[in-house]
C-alpha positions in Angstrom: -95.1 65.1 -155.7 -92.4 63.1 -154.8 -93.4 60.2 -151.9 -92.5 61.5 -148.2 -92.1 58.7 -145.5 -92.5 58.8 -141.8 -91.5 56.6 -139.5 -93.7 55.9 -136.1 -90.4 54.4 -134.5 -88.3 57.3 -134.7 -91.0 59.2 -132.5 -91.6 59.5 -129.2 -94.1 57.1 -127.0 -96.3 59.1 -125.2 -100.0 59.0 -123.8 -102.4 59.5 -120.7 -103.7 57.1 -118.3 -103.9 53.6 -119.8 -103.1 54.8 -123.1 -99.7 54.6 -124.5 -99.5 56.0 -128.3 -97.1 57.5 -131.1 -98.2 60.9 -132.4 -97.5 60.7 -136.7 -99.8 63.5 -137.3 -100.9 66.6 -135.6 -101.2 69.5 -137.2 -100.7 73.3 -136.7 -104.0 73.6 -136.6 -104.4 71.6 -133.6 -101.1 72.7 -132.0 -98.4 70.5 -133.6 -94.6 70.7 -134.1 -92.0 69.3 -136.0 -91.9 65.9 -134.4 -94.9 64.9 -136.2 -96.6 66.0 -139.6 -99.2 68.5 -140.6 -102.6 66.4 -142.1 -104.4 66.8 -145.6 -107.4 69.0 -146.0 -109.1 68.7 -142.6 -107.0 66.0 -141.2 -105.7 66.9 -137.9 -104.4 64.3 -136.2 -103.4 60.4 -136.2 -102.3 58.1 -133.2 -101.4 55.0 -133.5 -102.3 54.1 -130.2 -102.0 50.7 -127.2 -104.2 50.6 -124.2 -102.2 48.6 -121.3 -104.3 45.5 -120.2 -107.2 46.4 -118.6 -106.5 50.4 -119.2 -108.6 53.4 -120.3 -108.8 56.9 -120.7 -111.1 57.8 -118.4 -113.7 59.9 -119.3 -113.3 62.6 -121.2 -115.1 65.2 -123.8 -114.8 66.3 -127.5 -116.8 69.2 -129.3 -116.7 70.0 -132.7 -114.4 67.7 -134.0 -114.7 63.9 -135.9 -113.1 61.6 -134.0 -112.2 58.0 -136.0 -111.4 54.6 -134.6 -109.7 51.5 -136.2 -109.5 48.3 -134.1 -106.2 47.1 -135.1 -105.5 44.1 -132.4 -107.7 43.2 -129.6 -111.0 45.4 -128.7 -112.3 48.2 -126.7 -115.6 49.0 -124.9 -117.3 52.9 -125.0 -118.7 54.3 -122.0 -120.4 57.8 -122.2 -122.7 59.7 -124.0 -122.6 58.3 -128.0 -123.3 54.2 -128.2 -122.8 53.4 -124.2 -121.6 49.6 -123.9 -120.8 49.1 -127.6 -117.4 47.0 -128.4 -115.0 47.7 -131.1 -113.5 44.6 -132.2 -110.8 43.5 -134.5 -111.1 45.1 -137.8 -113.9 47.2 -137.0 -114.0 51.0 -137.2 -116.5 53.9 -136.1 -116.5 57.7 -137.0 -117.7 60.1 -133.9 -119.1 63.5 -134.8 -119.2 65.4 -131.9 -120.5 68.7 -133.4 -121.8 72.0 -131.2 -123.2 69.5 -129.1 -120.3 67.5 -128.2 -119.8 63.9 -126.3 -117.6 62.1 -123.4 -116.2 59.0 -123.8 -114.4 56.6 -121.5 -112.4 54.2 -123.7 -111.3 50.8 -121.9 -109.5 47.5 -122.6 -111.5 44.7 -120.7 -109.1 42.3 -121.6 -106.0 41.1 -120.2 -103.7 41.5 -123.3 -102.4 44.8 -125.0 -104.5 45.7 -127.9 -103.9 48.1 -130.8 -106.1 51.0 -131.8 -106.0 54.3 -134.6 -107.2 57.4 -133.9 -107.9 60.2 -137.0 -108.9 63.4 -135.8 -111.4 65.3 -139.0 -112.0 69.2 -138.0 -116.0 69.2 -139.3 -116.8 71.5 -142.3 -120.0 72.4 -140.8 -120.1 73.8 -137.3 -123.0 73.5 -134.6 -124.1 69.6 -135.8 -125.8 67.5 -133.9 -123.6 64.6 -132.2 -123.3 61.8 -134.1 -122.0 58.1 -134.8 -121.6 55.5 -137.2 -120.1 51.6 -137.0 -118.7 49.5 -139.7 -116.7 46.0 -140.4 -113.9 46.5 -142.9 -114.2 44.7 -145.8 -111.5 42.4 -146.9 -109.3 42.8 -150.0 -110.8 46.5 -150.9 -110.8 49.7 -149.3 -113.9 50.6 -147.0 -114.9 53.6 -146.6 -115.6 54.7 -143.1 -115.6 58.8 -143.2 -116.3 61.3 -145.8 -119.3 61.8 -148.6 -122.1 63.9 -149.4 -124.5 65.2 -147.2 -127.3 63.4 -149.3 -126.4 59.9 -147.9 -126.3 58.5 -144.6 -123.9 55.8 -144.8 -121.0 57.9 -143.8 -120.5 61.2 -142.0 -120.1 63.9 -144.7 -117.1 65.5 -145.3 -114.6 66.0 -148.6 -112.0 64.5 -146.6 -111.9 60.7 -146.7 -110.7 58.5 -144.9 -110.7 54.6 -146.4 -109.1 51.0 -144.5 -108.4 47.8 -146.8 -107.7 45.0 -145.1 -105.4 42.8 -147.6 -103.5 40.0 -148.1 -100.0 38.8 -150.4 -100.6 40.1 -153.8 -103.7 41.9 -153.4 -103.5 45.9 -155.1 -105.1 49.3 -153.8 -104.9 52.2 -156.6 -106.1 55.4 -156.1 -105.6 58.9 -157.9 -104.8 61.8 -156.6 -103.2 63.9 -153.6 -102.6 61.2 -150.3 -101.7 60.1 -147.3 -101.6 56.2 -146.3 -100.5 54.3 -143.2 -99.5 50.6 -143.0 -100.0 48.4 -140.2 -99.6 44.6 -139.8 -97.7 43.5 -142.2 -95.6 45.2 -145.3 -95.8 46.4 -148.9 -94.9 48.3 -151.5 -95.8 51.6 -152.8 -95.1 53.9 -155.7 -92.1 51.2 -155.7 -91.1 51.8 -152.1 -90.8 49.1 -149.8 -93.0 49.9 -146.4 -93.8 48.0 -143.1 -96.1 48.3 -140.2 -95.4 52.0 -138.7 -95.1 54.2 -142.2 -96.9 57.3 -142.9 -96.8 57.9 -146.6 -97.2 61.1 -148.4 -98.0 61.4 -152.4 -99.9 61.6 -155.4 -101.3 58.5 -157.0 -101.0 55.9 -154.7 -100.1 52.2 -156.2 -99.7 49.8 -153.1 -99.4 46.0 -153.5 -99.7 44.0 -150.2 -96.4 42.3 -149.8 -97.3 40.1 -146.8 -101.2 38.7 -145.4 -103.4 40.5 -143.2 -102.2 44.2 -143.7 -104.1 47.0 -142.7 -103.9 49.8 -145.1 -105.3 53.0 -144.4 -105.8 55.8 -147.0 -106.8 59.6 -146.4 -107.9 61.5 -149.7 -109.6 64.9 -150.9 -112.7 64.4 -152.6 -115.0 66.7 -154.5 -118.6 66.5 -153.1 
């Protein structure tokens, strides 16, 4: 498969409410069109995604579908029905399972800066789950993996899609086999011998990504057998 490259800055800005995002990924499935890409497997959707200072979504719902947060810059604060008052900080992420019985959330920046957020979208294999939630801090130099596994563990949500974040600095190496997609933020590398900065969406086989710069976040959607 020969690497495919998107580019967040040749898209549109859009958003809702404090919210101000680009749109890389939403699939047919979900109602996309050619500005942005189809996913992988069950992955729907990806925003790379701003709240103003002191903006929110207000609240809103989700039912049956995964919803996954990475705190690139800054943090936010949940208000609703999953983890009420909980913070999302700096390299932090958390995987939402909203399931038959489905959650609201109010998302909100309660500081006076900008901050920086990603948003995955998984469509759940099994329909009718319970609501569900799960909170991690990303590891540094190695990918951590914050969606997908088995049903017999419950360190992740279970899924065959995957959904990985390294946080990495100069010289440091990701490989992985197999069918991908990856998306770089702060900072820049190389992979498959292509150079990439913050703001590419990468499609291929095989991924071989060197961290060209410090403090990149890399992260890395996959297939996996259960």
């Amino acid at each position: 498969m020969n690497l495919q490259i998107l580019h967040r800055n040749d898209l549109p800005l859009g958003g809702f409410a404090g919210l101000k995002e680009h749109r890389l990924v939403v699939d047919e499935k979900v109602g996309g069109n050619n500005e942005s890409w189809n996913g992988l497997g069950n992955f729907v959707y990806l925003a790379d995604a701003h709240f103003v200072p002191k903006g929110e979504t207000r609240l809103h719902s989700h039912k049956e579908i995964d919803v996954i947060s990475i705190m690139v810059e800054g943090r936010v604060v949940h208000e609703g029905s999953l983890e009420h008052g909980k913070f999302l900080d700096t390299n932090q992420a958390q995987a939402q399972r909203a399931g038959g019985e489905g959650f609201e959330h109010n998302e909100i920046n309660p500081d006076n800066e900008q901050n920086r957020m990603l948003q995955l979208w998984v469509l759940p294999e099994t329909e009718g789950e319970p609501a569900a939630y799960k909170f991690y801090s990303l590891d540094h130099g190695k990918l951590t993996l914050v969606y997908g596994g088995t049903k017999s563990q419950d360190a992740t949500l279970d899924s065959h899609t995957h959904i990985e974040v390294g946080i990495l600095d100069q010289g440091q190496k990701i490989s992985k086999a197999g069918v991908f997609m990856a998306y770089i933020t702060r900072g820049a590398g190389e992979l498959n011998g292509e150079k990439l900065m913050d703001g590419d969406l990468v499609r291929g086989q095989n991924l071989d990504f060197t961290a060209t710069t410090d403090n990149v976040l890399l992260v890395v959607v996959s297939n996996e057998e259960l």
